[in-house]
C-alpha positions as CSV (number, residue, x, y, z in Angstrom):
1,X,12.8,13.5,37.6
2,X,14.3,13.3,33.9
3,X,17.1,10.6,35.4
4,X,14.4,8.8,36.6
5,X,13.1,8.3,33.4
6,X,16.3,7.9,31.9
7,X,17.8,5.3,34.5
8,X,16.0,2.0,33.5
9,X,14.8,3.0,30.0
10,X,13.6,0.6,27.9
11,X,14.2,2.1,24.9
12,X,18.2,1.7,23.4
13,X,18.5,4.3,21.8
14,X,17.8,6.6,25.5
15,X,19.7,4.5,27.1
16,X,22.3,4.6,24.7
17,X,22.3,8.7,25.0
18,X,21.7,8.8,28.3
19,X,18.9,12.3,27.3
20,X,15.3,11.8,26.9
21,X,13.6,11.6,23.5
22,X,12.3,14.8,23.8
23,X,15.8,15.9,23.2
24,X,17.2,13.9,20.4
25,X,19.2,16.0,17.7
26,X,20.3,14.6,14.3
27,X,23.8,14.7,15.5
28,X,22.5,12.4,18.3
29,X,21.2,9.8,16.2
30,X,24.2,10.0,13.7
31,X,26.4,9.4,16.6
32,X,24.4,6.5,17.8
33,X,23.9,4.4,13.8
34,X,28.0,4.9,14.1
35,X,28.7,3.3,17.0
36,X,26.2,0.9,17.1
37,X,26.5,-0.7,13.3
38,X,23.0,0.8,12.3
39,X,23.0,-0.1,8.7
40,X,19.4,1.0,7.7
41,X,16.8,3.5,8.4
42,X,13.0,3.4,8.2
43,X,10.5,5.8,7.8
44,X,7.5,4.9,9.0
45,X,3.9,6.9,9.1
46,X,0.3,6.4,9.1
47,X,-2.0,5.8,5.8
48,X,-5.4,6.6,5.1
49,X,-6.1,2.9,5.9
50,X,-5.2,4.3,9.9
51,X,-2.1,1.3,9.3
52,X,1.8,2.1,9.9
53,X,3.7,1.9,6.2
54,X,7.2,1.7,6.5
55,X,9.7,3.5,3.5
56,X,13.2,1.7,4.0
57,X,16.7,3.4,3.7
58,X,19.7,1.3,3.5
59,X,23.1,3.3,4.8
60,X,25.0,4.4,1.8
61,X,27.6,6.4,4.1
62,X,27.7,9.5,6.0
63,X,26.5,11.9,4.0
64,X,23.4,9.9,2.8
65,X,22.3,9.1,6.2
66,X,22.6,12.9,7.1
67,X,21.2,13.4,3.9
68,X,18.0,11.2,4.6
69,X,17.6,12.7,8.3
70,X,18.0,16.1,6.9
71,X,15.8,16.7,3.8
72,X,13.5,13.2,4.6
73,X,11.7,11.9,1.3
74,X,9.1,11.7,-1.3
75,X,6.4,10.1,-1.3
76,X,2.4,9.6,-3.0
77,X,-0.1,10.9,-1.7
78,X,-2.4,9.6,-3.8
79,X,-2.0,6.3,-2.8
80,X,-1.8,7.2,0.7
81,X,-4.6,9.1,1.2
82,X,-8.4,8.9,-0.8
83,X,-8.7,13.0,-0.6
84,X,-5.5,13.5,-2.4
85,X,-5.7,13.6,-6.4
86,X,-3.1,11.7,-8.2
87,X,-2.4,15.2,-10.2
88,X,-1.3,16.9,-7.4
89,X,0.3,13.6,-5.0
90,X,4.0,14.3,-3.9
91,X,4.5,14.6,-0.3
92,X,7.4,15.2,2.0
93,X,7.8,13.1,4.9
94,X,10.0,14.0,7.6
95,X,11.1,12.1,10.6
96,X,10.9,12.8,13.9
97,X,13.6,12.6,15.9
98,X,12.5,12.0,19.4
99,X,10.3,8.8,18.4
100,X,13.2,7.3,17.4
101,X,13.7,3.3,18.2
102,X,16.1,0.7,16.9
103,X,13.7,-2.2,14.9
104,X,13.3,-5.3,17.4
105,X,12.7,-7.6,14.4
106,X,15.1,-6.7,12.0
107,X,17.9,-9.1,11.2
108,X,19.9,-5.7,9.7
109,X,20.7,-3.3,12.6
110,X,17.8,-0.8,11.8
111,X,17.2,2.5,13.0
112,X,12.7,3.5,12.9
113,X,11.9,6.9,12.9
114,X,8.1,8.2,13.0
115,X,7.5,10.9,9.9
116,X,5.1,13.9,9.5
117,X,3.8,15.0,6.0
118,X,4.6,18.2,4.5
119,X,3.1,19.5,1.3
120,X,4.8,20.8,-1.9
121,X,5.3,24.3,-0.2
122,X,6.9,22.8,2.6
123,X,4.2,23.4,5.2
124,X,2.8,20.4,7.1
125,X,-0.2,18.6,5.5
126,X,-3.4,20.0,6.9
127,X,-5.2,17.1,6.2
128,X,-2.7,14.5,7.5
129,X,-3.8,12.6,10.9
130,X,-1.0,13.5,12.9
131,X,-1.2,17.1,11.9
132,X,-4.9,17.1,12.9
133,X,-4.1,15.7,16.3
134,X,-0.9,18.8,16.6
135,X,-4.0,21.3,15.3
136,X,-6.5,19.6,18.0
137,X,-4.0,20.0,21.1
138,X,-3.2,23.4,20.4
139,X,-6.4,24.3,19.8
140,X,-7.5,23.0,23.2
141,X,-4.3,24.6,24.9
142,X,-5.5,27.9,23.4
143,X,-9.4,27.6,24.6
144,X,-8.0,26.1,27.7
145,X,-4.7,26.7,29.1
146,X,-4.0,23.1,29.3
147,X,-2.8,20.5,27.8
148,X,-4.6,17.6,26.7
149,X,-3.5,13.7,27.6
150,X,-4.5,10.7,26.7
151,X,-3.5,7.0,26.9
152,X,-5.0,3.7,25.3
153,X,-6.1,0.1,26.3
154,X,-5.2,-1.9,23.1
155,X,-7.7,-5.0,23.7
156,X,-6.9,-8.0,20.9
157,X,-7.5,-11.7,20.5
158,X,-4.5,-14.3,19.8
159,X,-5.6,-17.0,17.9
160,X,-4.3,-20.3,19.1
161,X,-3.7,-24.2,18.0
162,X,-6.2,-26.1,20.5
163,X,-4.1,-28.1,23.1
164,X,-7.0,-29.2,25.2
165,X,-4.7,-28.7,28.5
166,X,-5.9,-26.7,31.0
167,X,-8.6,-25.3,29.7
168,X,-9.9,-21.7,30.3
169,X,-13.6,-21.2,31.0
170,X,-15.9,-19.5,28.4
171,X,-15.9,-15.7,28.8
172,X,-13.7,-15.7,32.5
173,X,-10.6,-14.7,31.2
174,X,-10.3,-11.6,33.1
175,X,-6.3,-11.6,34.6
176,X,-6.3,-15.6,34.1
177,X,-3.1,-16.4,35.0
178,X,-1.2,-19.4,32.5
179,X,-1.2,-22.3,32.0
180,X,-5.4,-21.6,31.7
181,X,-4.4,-18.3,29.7
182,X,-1.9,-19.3,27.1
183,X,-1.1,-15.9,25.8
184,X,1.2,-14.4,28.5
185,X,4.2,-15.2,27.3
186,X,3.5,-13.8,23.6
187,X,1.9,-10.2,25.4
188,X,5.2,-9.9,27.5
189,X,6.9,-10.1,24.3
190,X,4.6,-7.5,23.0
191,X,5.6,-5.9,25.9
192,X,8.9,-5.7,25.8
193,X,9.5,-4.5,22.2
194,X,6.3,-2.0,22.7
195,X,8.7,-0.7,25.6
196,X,11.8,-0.7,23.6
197,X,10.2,1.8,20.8
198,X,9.3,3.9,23.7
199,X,6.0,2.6,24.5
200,X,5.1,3.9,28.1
201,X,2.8,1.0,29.0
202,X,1.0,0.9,32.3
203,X,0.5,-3.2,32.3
204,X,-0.6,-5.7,30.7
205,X,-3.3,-8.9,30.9
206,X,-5.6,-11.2,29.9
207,X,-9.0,-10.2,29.5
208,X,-12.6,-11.3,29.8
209,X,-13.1,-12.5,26.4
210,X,-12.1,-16.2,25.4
211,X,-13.6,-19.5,23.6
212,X,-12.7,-22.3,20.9
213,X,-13.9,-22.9,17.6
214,X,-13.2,-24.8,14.6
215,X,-10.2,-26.5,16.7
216,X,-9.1,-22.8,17.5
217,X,-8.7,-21.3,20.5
218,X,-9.4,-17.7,21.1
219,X,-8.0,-15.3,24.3
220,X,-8.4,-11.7,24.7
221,X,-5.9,-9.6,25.9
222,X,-5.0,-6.0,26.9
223,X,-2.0,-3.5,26.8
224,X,-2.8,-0.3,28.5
225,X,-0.5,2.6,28.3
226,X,0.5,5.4,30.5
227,X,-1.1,9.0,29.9
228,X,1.1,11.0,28.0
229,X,0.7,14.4,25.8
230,X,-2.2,13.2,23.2
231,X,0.5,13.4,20.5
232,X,2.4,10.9,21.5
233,X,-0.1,8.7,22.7
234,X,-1.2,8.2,19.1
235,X,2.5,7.6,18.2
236,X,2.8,4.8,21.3
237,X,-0.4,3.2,19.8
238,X,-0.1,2.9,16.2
239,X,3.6,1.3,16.6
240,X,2.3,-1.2,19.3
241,X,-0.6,-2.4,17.0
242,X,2.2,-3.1,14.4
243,X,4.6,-4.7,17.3
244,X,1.9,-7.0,18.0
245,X,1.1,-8.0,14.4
246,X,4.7,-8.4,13.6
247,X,5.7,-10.8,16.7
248,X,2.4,-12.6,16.1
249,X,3.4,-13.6,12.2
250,X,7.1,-14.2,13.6
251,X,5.7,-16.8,16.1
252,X,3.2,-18.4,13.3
253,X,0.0,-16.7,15.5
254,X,-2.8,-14.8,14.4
255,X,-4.2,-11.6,16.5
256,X,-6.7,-9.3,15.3
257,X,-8.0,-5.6,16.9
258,X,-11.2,-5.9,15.1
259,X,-14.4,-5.0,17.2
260,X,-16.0,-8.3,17.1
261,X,-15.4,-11.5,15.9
262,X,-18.4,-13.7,16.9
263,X,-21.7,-13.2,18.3
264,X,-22.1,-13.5,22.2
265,X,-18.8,-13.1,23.1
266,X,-16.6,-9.9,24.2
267,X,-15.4,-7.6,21.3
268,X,-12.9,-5.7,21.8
269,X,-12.3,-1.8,22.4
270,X,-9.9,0.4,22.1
271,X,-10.9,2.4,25.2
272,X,-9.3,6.0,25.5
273,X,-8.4,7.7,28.9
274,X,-8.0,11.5,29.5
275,X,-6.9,14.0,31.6
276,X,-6.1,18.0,32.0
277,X,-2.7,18.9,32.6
278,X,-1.1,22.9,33.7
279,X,2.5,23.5,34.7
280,X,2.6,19.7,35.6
281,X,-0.3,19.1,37.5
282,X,-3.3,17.3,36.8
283,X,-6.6,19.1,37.0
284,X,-8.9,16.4,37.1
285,X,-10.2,16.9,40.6
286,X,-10.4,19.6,42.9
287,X,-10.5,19.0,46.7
288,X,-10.2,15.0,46.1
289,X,-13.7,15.7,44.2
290,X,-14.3,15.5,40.2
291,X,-13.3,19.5,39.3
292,X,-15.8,21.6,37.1
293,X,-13.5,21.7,34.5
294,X,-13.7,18.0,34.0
295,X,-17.0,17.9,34.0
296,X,-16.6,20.5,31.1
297,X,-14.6,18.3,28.9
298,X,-17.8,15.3,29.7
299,X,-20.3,17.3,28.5
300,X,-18.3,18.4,25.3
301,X,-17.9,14.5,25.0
302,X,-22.1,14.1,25.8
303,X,-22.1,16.6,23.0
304,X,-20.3,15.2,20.2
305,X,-20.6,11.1,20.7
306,X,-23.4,10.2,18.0
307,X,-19.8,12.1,15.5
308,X,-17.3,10.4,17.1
309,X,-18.3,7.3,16.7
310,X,-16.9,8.4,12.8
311,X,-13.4,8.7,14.0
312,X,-13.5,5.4,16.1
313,X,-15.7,2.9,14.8
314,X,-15.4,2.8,11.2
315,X,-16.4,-0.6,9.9
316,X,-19.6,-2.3,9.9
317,X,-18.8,-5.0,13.0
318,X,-18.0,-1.7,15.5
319,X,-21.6,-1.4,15.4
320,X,-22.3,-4.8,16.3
321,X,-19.9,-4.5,19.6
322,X,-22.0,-1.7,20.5
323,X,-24.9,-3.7,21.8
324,X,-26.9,-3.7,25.5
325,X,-25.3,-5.5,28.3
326,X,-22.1,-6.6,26.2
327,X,-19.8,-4.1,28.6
328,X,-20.3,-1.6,25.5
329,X,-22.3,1.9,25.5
330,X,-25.2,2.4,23.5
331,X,-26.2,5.3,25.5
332,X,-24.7,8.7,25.5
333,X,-24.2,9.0,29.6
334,X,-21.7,8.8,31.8
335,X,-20.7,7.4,35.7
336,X,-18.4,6.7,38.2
337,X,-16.8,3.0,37.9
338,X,-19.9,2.1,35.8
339,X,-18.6,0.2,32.6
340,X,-21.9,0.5,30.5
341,X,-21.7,4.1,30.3
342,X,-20.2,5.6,27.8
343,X,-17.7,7.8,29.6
344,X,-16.5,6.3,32.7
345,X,-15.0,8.1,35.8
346,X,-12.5,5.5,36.8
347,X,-10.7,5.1,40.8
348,X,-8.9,7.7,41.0
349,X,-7.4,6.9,44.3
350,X,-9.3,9.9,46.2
351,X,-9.9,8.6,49.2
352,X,-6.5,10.3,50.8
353,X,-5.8,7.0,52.7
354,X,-2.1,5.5,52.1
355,X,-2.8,1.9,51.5
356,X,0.7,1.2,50.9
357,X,1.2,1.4,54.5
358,X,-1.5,-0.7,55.3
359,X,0.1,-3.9,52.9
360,X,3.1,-3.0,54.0
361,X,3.1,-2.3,58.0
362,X,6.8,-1.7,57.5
363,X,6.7,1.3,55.6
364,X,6.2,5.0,56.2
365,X,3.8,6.8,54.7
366,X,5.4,8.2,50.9
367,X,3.2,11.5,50.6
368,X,2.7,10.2,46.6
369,X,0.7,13.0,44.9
370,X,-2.1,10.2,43.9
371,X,-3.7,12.6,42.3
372,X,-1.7,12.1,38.5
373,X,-3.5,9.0,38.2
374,X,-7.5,10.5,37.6
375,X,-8.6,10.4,33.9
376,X,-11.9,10.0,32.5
377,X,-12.5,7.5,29.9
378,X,-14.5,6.8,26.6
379,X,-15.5,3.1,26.0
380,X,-17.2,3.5,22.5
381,X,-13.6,3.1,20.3
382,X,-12.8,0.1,18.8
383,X,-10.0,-1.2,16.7
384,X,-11.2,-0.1,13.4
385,X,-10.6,3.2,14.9
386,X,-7.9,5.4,12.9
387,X,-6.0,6.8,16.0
388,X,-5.2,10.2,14.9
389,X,-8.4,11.3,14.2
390,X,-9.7,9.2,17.3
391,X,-7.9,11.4,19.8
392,X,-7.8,14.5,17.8
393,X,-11.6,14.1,17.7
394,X,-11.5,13.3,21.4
395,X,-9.9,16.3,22.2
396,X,-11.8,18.4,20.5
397,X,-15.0,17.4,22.0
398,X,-13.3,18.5,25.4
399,X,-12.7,21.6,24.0
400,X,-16.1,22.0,23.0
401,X,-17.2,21.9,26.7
402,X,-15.7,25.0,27.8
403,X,-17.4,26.9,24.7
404,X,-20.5,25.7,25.5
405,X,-22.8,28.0,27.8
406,X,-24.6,25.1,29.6
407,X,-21.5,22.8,29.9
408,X,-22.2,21.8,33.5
409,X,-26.4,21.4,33.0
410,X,-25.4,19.0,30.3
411,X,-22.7,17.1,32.6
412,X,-25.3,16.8,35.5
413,X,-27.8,15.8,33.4
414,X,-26.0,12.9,31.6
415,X,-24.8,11.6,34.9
416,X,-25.4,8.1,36.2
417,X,-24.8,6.7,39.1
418,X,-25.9,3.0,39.0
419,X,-26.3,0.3,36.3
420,X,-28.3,2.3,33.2
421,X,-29.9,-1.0,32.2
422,X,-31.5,-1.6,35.7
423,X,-35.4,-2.0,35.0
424,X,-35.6,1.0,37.6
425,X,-34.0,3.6,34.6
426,X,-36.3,2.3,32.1
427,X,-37.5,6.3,31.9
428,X,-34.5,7.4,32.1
429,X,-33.1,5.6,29.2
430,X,-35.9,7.2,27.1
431,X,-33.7,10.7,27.7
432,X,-30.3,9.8,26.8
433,X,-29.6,10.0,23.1
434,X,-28.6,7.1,21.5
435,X,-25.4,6.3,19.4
436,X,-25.5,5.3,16.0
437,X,-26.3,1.6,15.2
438,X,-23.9,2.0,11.3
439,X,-21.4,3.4,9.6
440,X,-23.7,5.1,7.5
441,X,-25.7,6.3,10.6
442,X,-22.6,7.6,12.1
443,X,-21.2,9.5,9.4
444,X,-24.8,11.6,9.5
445,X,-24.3,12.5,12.9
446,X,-20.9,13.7,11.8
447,X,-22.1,15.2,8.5
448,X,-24.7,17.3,11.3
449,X,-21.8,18.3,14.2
450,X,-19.1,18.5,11.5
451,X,-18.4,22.6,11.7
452,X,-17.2,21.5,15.3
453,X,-14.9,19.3,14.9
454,X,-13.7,22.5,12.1
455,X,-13.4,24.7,14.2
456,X,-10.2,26.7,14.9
457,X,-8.9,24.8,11.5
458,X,-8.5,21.1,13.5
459,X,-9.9,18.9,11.2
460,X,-10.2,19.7,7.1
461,X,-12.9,20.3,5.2
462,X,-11.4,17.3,2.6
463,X,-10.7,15.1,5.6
464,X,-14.6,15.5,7.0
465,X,-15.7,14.5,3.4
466,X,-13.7,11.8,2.8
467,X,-14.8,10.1,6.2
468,X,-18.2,10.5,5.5
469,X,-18.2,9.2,2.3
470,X,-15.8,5.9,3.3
471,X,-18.4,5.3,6.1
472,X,-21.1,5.8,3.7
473,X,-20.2,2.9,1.4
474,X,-20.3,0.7,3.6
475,X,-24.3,0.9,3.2
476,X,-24.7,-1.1,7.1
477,X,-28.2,0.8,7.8
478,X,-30.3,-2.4,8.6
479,X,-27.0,-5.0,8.4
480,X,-27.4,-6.0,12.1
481,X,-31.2,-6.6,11.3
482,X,-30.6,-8.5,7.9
483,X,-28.3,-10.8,8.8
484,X,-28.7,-11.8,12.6
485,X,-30.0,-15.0,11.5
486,X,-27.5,-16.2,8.8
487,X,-24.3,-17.3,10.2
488,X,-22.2,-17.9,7.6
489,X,-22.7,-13.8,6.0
490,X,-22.0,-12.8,9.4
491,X,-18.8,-14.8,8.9
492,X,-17.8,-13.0,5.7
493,X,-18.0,-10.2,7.7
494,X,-15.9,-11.2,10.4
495,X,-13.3,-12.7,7.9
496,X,-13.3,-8.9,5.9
497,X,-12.6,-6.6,8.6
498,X,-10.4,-9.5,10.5
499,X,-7.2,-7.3,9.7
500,X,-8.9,-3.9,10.5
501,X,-6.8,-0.7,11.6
């Protein structure tokens, strides 16, 4: 199986080694910036601002690259992070080897390597977002016995010059095909390079969501990745957002992630699947059925929605995505296939028929263990979302179902099985709980469920506060209300959390 996922490897520096990432020593990565003219190194790790920054190394010799790989580097905290005083601010960071990648925009051969934080006693950062997802998945693997993955659909909007040829029609971009989408050829860029940093990516297209204004055309698209261990899902999303930014300003485009951009038209989410995984297998389903155990991890999710919206909408505009009959949740429920719920059980490809055969009269039937493929997945995320926290707070809301006593009452009782805004649930909707319509809404919910979430040490006390005072200033409680009516403020908005997350 590993010279499977060696043979046809995207990223260089695996082919190059012919060993997986997981495996990547120093020595390896020495050898490789010899013999393949690598002449600087980056260090690049997540701020408070839930955006890649990037610390660049230029090759001195030998030694200093050893040096740099070895002992990593200095850096502020301060002005990194909000909870860190400026008194106390040096940090360590330290790169990881296996996310290693050679930089698919730099004119200099350049070598990018991931980084963790480690405080002045050299013990990783509690409060740091990648140390708070490690903390979450063991956490869960402790409760548990499994191991918790995850994988992302990274939704955006390319913003292009209006050619008036072949054009697409309003809000049916859905897997358009060019030359009525006109942003294939950028996304398989996108692609590409994701896939060279060692993006495991699932597929790409063009989504619902597309329309002109001011001489501009606008088209959604999606990335969706494969499920991976949590960890390095947050590791494959945070360098694709910074891929796509980068190609974008190389090619004179404009893309943003944020959660909506104009009113009556798709937003766009940053949609998170899961799954349960034990010696290899996944334990989604039992008997071709949704297993007990996932229904577990739905009801710690039912739980702990109205908080999580803290960790993955964070601006004011999330909260205008999250509207009725927009694709979006508003209500904490979930279904099977149904995308107004908030946590949607997707095809899982239970049916135990081989359709390949079917397509393909030619073949025999494979025996693939379909069964890999189930997840369960949570629609309320958006772009604004920092990604750490995000899946570390996703994962510990699974967790949280298999320490609660009535786990499987709450699971059944949250179920839906048909369209929630039919007029035949009108009752129905009157017993699901709501999620927040703010930021400052949704930081009380987390301020309420917060000793959860620090539980078994997962997320910091510092970290909690500093979320729900950032989400506090925002001061959105009647926004939505206020300014429905006046265009050109909801503009302003638009224009100042354009460039969010």
């Amino acid at each position: 199986m590993e010279n499977k996922k060696i043979t046809m490897n995207a990223n260089q520096v695996v082919a190059y080694l012919q060993k997986p990432a997981s495996e990547f020593t120093r020595a390896d990565l020495i050898r490789f910036a010899q013999e393949n003219d690598i002449r600087m190194v980056n260090f690049m790790y997540p701020g408070g601002d839930g955006k890649l920054k990037t610390l660049n190394f230029v090759i001195n010799d030998l030694d200093y690259l050893e040096t740099i790989l070895t002992c990593g580097e200095r850096v502020d905290g301060s002005s990194l992070f909000s909870f860190i005083q400026a008194g106390s601010s040096d940090l360590y960071v330290l790169p990881r080897y296996s996310t290693a990648f050679v930089d698919p925009f730099a004119e200099i051969p350049t070598l990018c390597l991931l980084c963790s934080f480690f405080d002045k006693d050299g013990n990783p950062l509690e409060s740091s977002p990648e140390q708070t997802l490690r903390k979450a998945c063991k956490a869960f693997k402790d409760v548990t016995g499994m191991e918790f993955h995850a994988m992302g659909e990274l939704e955006y909007y390319v913003i292009f010059d209006d050619d008036e040829m072949y054009p697409a029609i309003d809000q049916r971009g859905y897997h358009e095909s060019a030359p009525y989408a006109k942003g294939g050829d950028f996304r398989a860029q996108c692609m590409k390079f994701i896939a060279q940093a060692g993006g495991q990516i699932k597929y790409g297209h063009s989504e619902v969501g597309n329309f002109k204004q001011d001489g501009l055309v606008y088209e959604q698209n999606e990335i969706e990745f494969l499920p991976v261990a949590a960890e390095q899902a947050a590791d494959q999303l945070m360098v694709a957002k910074w891929i796509i930014r980068n190609l974008a300003y190389r090619m004179g485009l404009d893309v943003t992630f944020a959660p909506k951009i104009t009113v009556g038209k798709a937003g766009s989410g940053l949609h998170i699947h899961m799954r349960m995984m034990r010696d290899g297998h996944n334990m989604m389903l039992n008997g071709g059925q949704l297993s007990d155990d996932a229904r577990r991890m739905i009801a710690g999710m039912m739980d702990l929605a109205p908080a999580i919206t803290a960790f993955g909408n964070k601006n004011p505009m999330s909260y205008f995505r999250l509207v009725p009959h927009q694709e979006a949740p508003t209500n904490v429920c979930w279904g099977d296939r149904n995308r107004s719920v908030l946590v949607r059980v997707p095809l899982g490809w239970t049916a135990g028929v081989d359709m390949c055969t079917k397509a393909n009269p030619l073949e025999q039937p494979s025996g693939y263990d379909t069964t890999q493929k189930q997840t369960v997945e949570m629609r309320s995320p958006d772009g604004s979302a920092d990604i750490y926290q995000l899946i570390a707070g996703l994962c510990v809301a699974c967790r949280h179902g298999f320490e609660m006593n009535d786990a499987l009452d709450v699971a059944e009782k949250t179920y839906v099985n048909v369209n929630i805004h039919d007029r035949a649930n009108e009752g129905r909707l009157e017993q699901l709980a709501q999620l927040p319509d703010s930021c400052v809404a949704s930081a009380q919910c987390l301020e309420q469920q917060r000793s959860v979430f620090e539980q078994h040490g997962v997320f910091s006390p510092a970290m909690i506060d500093g979320i729900i005072a950032n989400l506090r200033e925002m001061d959105d409680s009647t926004l939505r209300a206020d300014i429905q009516d006046k265009p050109e403020e909801l503009q302003q908005l638009v224009t100042r959390y354009f460039h969010c997350g």
